[in-house]
Backbone as a printed PyTorch tensor [residue, N CA C, xyz], in Angstrom:
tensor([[[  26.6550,  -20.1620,  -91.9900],
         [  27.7830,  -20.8840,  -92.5500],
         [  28.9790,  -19.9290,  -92.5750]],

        [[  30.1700,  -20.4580,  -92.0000],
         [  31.0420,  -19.2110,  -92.2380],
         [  31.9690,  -19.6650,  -93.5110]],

        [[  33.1570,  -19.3800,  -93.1660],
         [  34.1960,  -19.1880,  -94.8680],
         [  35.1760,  -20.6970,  -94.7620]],

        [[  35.2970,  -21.0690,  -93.9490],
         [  36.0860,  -22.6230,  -94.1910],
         [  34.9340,  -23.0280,  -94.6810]],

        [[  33.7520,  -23.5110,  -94.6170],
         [  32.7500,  -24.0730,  -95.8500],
         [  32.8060,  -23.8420,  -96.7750]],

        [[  32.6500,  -22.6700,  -97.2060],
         [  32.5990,  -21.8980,  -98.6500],
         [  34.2830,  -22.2110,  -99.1570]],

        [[  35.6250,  -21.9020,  -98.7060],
         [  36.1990,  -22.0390,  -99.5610],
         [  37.5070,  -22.7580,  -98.9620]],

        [[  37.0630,  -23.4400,  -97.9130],
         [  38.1650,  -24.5730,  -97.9650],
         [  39.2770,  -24.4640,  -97.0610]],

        [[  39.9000,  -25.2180,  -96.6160],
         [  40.9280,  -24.6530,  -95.5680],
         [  42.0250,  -24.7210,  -95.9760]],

        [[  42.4530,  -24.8030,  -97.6500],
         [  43.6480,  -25.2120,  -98.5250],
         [  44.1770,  -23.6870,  -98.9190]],

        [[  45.5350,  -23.9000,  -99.1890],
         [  45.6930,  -22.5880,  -99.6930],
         [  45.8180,  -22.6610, -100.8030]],

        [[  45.5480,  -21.2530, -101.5260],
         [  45.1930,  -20.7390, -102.8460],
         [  46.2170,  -21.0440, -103.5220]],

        [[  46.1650,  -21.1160, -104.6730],
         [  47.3300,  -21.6950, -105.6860],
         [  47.4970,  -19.8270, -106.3530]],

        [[  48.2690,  -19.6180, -106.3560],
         [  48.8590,  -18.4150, -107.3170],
         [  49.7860,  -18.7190, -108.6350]],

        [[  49.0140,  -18.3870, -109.9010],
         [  49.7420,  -19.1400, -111.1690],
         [  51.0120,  -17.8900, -111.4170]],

        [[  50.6490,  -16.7790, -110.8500],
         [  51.5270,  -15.6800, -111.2600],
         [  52.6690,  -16.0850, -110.5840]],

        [[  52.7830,  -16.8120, -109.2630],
         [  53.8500,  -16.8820, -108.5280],
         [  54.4850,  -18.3590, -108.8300]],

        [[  53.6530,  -19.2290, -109.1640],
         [  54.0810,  -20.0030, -110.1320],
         [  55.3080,  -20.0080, -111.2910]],

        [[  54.7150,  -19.0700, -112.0200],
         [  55.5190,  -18.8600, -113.2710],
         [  56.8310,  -18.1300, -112.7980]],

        [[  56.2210,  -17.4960, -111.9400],
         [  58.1900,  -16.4750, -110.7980],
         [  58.6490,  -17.3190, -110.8560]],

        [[  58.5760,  -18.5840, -109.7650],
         [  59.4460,  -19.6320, -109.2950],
         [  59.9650,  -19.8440, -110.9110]],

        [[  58.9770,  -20.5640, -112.0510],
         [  59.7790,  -21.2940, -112.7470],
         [  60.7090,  -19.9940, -113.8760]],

        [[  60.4860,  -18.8820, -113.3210],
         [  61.2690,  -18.1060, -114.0700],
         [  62.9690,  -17.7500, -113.4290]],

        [[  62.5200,  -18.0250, -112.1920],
         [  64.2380,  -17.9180, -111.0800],
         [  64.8930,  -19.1400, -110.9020]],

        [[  64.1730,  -20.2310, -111.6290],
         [  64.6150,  -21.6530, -111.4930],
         [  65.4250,  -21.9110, -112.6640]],

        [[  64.7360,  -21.4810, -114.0030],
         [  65.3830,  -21.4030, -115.2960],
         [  66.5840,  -20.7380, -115.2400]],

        [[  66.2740,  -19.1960, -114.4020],
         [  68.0150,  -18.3630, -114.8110],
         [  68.7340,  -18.7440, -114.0640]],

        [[  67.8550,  -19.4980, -112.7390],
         [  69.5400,  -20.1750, -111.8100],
         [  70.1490,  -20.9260, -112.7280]],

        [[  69.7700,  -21.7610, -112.9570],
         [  70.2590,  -23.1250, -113.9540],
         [  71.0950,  -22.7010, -115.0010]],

        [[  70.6990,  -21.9760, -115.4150],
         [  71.4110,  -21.2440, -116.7000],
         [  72.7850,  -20.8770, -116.0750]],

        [[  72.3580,  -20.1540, -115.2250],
         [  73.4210,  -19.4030, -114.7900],
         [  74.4870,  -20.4810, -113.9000]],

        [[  74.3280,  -20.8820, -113.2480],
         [  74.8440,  -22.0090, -112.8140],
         [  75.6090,  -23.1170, -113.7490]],

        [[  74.8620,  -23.5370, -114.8310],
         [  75.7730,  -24.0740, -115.4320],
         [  76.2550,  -23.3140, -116.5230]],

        [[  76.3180,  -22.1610, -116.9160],
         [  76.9530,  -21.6600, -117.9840],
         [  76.3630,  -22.0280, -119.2420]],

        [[  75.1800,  -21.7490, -119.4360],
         [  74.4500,  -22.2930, -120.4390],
         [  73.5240,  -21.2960, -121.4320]],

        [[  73.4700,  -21.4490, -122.4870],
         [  72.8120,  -20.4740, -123.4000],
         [  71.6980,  -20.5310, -123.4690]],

        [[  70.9820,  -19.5980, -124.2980],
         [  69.5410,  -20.1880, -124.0580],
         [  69.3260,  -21.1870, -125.3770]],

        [[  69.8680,  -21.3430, -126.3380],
         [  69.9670,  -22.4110, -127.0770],
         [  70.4170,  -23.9360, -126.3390]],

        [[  71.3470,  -23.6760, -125.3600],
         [  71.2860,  -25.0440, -124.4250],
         [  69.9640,  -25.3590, -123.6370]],

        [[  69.7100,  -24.4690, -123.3770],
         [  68.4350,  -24.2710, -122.3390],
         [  67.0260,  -25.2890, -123.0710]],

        [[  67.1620,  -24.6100, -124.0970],
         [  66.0960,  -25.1580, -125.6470],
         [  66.0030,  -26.4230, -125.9140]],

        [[  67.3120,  -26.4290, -125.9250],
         [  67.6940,  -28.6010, -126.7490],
         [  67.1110,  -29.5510, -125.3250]],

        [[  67.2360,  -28.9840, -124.2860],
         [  66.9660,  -30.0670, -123.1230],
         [  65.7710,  -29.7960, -123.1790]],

        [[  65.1560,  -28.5210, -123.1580],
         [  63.4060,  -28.4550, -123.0020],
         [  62.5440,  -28.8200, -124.4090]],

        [[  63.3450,  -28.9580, -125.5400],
         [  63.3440,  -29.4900, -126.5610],
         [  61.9850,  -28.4070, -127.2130]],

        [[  62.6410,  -27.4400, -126.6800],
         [  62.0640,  -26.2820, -127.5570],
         [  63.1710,  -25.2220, -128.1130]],

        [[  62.6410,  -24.2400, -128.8010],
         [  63.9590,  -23.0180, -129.1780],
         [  64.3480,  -22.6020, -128.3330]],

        [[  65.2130,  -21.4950, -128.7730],
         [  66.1420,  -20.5030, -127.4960],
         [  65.4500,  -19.6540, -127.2010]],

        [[  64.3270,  -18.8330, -128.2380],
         [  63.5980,  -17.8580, -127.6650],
         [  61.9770,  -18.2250, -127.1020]],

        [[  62.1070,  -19.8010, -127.1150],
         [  60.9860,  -20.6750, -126.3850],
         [  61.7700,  -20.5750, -124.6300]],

        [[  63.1010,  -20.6310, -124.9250],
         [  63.2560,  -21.0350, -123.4180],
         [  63.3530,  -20.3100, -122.8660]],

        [[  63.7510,  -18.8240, -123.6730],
         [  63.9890,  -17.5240, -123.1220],
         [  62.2330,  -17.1560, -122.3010]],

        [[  61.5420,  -17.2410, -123.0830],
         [  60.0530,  -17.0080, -122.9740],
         [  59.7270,  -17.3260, -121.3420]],

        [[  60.0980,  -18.9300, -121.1950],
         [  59.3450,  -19.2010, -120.2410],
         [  60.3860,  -18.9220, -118.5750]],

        [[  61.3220,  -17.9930, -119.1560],
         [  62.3550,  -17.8560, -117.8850],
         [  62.3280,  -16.0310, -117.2450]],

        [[  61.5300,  -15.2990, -118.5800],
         [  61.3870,  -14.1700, -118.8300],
         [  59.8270,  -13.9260, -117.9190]],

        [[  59.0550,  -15.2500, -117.8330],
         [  57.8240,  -15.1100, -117.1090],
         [  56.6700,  -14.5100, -118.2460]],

        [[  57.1910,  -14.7570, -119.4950],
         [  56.3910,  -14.5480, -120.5130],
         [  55.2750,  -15.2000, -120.8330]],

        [[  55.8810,  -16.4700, -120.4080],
         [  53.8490,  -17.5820, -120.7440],
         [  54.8490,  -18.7410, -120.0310]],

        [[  53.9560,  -19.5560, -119.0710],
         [  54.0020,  -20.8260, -118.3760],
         [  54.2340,  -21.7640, -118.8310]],

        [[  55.4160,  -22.9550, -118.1700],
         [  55.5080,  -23.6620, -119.2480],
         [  54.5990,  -25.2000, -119.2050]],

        [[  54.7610,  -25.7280, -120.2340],
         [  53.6620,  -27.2240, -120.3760],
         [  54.2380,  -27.8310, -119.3990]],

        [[  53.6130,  -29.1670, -119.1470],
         [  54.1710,  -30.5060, -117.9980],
         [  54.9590,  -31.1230, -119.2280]],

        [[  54.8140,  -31.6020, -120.6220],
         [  55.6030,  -32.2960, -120.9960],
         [  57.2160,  -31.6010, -120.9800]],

        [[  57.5740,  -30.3300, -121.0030],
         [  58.4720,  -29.5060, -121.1120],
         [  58.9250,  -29.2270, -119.8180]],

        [[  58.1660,  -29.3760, -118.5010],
         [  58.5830,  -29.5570, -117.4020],
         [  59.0910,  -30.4610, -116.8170]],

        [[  58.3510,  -31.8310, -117.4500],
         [  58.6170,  -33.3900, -117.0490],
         [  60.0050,  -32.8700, -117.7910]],

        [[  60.3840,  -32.3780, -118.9630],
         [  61.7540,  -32.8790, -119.8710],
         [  62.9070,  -32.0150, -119.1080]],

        [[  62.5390,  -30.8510, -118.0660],
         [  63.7900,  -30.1920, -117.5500],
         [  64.1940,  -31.0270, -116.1170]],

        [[  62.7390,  -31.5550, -116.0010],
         [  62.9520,  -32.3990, -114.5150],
         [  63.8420,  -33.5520, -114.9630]],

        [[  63.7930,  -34.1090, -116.0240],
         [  64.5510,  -35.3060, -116.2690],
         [  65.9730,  -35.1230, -116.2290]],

        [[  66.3760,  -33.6090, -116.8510],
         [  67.7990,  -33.4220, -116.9780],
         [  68.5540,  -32.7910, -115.8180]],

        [[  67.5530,  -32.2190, -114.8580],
         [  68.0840,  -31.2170, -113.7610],
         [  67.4960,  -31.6720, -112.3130]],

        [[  66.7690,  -32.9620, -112.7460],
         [  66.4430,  -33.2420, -111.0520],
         [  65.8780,  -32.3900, -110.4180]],

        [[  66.7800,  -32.3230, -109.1360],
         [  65.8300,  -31.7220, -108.1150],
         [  66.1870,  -30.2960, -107.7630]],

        [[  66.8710,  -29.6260, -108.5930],
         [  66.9880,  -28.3560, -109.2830],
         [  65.6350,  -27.7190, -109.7000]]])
């Protein structure tokens, strides 16, 4: 048996590179619109040092908090 059996011909998901993206996605945005991290907060409808957290690559953020930046920033 070789290794496409065993593990698939999909590629690997990387959560570390994950959390990059949503950490260069957050400071574009920010930065782009001129926004604090207290603005950042009220749309993700968490604090400022919640939003700071998840832009800093400090801890990943939830889908409901993702669904809520997708709602305000589209396809940003």
């Amino acid at each position: 048996m070789n290794a496409p059996y065993i593990h698939g011909r999909r590629r690997t998901f990387s959560a570390s590179a994950a959390v990059e993206a949503q950490n260069a996605i957050l400071t574009s945005i920010k930065t782009d619109d001129a926004a604090t991290w207290a603005d950042m907060g009220r749309v993700l409808g968490k604090s400022d040092d919640r939003a700071a957290a998840y832009a800093n690559t400090a801890s990943p953020i939830d889908l409901p908090t993702f669904l809520a930046g997708c709602r305000e920033w589209g396809g940003r």
